[in-house]
C-alpha positions as CSV (number, residue, x, y, z in Angstrom):
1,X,-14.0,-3.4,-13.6
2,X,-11.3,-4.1,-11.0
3,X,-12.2,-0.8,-8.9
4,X,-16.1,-2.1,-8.9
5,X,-14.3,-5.2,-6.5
6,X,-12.2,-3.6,-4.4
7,X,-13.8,-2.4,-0.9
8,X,-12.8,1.2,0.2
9,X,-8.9,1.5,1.4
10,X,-7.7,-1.9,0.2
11,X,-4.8,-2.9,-2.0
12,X,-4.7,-5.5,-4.8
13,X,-2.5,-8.5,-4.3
14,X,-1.7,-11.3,-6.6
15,X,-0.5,-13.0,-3.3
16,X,-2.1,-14.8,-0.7
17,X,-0.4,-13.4,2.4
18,X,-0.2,-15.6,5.9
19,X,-1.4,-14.1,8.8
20,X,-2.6,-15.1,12.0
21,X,-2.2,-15.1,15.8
22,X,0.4,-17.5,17.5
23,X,1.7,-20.6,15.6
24,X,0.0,-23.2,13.4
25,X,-1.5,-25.8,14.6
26,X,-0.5,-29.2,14.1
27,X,-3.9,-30.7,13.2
28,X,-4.3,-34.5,13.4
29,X,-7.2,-35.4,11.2
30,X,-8.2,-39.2,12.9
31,X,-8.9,-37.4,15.7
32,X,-10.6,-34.2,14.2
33,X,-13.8,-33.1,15.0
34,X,-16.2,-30.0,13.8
35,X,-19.4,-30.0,16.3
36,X,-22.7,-28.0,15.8
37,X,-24.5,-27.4,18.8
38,X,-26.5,-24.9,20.9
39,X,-30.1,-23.1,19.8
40,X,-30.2,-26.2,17.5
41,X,-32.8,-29.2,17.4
42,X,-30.3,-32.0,16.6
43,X,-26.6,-31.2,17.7
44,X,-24.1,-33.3,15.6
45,X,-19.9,-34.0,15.5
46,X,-18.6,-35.0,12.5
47,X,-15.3,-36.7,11.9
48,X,-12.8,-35.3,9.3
49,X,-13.5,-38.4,7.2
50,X,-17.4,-38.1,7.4
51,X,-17.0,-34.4,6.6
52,X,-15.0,-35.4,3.3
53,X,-17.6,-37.4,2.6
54,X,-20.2,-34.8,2.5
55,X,-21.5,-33.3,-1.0
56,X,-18.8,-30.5,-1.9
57,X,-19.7,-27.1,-3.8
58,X,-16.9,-24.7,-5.4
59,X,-17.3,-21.1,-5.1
60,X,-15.5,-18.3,-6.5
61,X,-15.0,-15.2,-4.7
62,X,-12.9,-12.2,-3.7
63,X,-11.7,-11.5,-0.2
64,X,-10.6,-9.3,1.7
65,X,-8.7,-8.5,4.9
66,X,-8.9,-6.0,7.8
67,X,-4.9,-5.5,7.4
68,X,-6.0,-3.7,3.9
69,X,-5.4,-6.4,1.0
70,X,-7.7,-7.9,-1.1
71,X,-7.0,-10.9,-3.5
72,X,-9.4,-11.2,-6.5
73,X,-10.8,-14.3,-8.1
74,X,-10.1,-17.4,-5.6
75,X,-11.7,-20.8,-6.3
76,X,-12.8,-22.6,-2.9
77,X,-14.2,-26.0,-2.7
78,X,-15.8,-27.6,0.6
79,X,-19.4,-28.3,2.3
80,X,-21.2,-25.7,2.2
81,X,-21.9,-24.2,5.7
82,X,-25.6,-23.8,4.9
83,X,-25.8,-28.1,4.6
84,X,-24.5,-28.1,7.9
85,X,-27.2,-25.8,9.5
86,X,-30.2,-27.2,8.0
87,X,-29.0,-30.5,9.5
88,X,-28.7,-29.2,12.7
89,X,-32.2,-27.6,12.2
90,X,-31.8,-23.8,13.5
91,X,-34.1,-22.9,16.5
92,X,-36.0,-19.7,15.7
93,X,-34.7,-17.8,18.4
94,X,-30.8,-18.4,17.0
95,X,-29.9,-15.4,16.0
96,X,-25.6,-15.2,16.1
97,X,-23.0,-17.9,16.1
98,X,-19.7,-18.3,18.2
99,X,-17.6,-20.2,15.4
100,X,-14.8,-22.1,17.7
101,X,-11.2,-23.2,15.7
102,X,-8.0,-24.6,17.0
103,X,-6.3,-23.4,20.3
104,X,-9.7,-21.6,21.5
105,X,-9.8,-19.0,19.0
106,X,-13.4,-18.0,18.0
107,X,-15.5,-15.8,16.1
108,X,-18.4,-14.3,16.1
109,X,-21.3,-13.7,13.0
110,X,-24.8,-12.8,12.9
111,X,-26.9,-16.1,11.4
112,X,-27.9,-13.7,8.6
113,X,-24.4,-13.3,7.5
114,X,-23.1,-17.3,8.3
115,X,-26.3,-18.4,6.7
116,X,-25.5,-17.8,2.8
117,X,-24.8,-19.7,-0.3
118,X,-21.6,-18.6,-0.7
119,X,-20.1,-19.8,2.7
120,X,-18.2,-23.3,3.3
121,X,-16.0,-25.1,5.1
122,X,-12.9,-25.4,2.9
123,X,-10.9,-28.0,1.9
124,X,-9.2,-26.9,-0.9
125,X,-7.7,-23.3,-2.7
126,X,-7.9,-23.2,-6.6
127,X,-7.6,-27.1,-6.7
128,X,-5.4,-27.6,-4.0
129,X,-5.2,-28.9,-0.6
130,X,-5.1,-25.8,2.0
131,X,-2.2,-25.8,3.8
132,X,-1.9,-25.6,6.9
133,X,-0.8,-21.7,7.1
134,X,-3.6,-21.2,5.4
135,X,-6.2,-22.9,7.7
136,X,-5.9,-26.3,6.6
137,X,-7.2,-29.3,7.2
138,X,-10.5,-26.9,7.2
139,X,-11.1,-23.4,7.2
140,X,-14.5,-21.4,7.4
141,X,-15.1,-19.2,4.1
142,X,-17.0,-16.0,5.0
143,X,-16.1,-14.4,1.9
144,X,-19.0,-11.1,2.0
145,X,-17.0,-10.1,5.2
146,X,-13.5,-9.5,6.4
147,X,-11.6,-12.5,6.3
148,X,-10.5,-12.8,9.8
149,X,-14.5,-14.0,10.1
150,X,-13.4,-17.1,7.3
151,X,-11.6,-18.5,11.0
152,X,-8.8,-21.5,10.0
153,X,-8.5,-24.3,11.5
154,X,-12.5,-24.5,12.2
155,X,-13.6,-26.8,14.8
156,X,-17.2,-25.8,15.4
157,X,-20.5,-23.6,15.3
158,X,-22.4,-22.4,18.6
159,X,-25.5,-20.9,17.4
160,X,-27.1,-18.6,20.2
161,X,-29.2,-15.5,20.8
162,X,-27.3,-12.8,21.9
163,X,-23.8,-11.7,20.3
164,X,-20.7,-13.0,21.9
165,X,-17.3,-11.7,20.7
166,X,-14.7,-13.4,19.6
167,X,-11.2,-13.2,20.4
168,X,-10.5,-10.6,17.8
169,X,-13.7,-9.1,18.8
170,X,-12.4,-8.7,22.4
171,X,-9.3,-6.9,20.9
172,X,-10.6,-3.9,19.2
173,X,-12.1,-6.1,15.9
174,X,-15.1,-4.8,14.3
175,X,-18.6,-7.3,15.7
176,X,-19.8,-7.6,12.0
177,X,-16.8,-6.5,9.7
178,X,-18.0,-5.6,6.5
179,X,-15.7,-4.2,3.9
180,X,-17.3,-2.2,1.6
181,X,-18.6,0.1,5.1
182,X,-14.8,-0.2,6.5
183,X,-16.0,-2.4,9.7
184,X,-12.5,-2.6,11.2
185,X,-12.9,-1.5,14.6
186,X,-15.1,-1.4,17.2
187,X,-15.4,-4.3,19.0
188,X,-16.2,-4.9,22.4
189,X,-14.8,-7.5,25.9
190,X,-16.2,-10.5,26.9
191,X,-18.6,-9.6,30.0
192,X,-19.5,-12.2,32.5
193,X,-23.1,-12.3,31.0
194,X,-21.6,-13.7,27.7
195,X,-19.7,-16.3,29.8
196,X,-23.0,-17.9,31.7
197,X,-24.5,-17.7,28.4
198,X,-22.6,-19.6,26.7
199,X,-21.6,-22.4,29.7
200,X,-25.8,-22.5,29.8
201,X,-25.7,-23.5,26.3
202,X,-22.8,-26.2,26.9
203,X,-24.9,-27.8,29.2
204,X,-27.7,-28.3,26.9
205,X,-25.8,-30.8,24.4
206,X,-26.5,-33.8,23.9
């Protein structure tokens, strides 16, 4: 049943509405990159071209924003995010990730909740290309969680310890954002302890 999918105080839409801070990013793909560094035993960058050439997996999901709409039965297709951890090889004391995207946005996720079978880094909606509105050239999919954690335009992972907020995060956003226990709000600033931490880490890559 339809009501089964649809998290507490959300609207269906048959849509898929745009939304996002500032303007879109005009993203060149030669010069594109999407690192994976921090608590990790071999930091790597890939190139958008050595990223399409990674082996792709289609899921199909529901999701679900914070602004209260939720759009059922979406077909994804990228690499999935888990690929991309286990060849970083995850230190056992990473425990969140900073996810970095165009024009210094970020986002933040527990490694419980980035590390699933379900997550990718999106190319391409129900067969298409993304657009660029919609997070193109690559976007993260998050698709258990609020979708403001799926960032667009993803550039990176920063796996650490502690939780760092992200820039929605830092303005009011939920830390986790679960839908079906109405994680909205509740997030918290960026305090000069996060800041060392991660310039400590940005150190550290090779």
């Amino acid at each position: 049943m339809v009501e089964n999918r649809l998290p507490p105080g959300q609207v269906l839409t048959t849509k898929w509405p745009v939304l996002h801070y500032g303007d879109v990013p005009n993203v060149d793909t030669s010069t594109w990159t999407f690192d994976v560094s921090g608590l990790v035993d071999r930091p790597f960058t890939l190139t958008y071209e050595e990223l399409l050439a990674l082996p792709r997996k289609t899921v199909q999901c529901d999701i679900h924003c914070v602004t209260r709409w939720s759009r059922l039965d979406n077909t994804f297709e990228g690499v999935a995010v888990q690929l991309l951890l286990e060849r970083a090889g995850v230190k056992p004391d990473a425990q969140y990730c900073l996810v970095s995207a165009e024009q210094g946005f970020t986002t933040n996720l527990p490694l419980g909740d980035l590390d699933r079978p379900d997550n990718l880094i999106a190319l391409k909606w129900n067969g298409e290309w993304l657009t660029p509105e919609h997070g193109g050239p690559a976007r993260l999919l998050v698709p258990h969680l609020y979708f403001w954690k799926s960032a667009k335009w993803v550039r990176g992972f920063t796996l650490v310890d502690q939780d760092v907020p992200g820039f929605w995060e830092q303005n009011g956003y939920h830390m986790r954002g679960d839908p079906w226990t109405e994680e909205r709000y509740g997030g918290r600033g960026l305090t000069q302890h996060d800041i060392n931490r991660l310039r400590s880490l940005s150190k550290k890559r090779v």
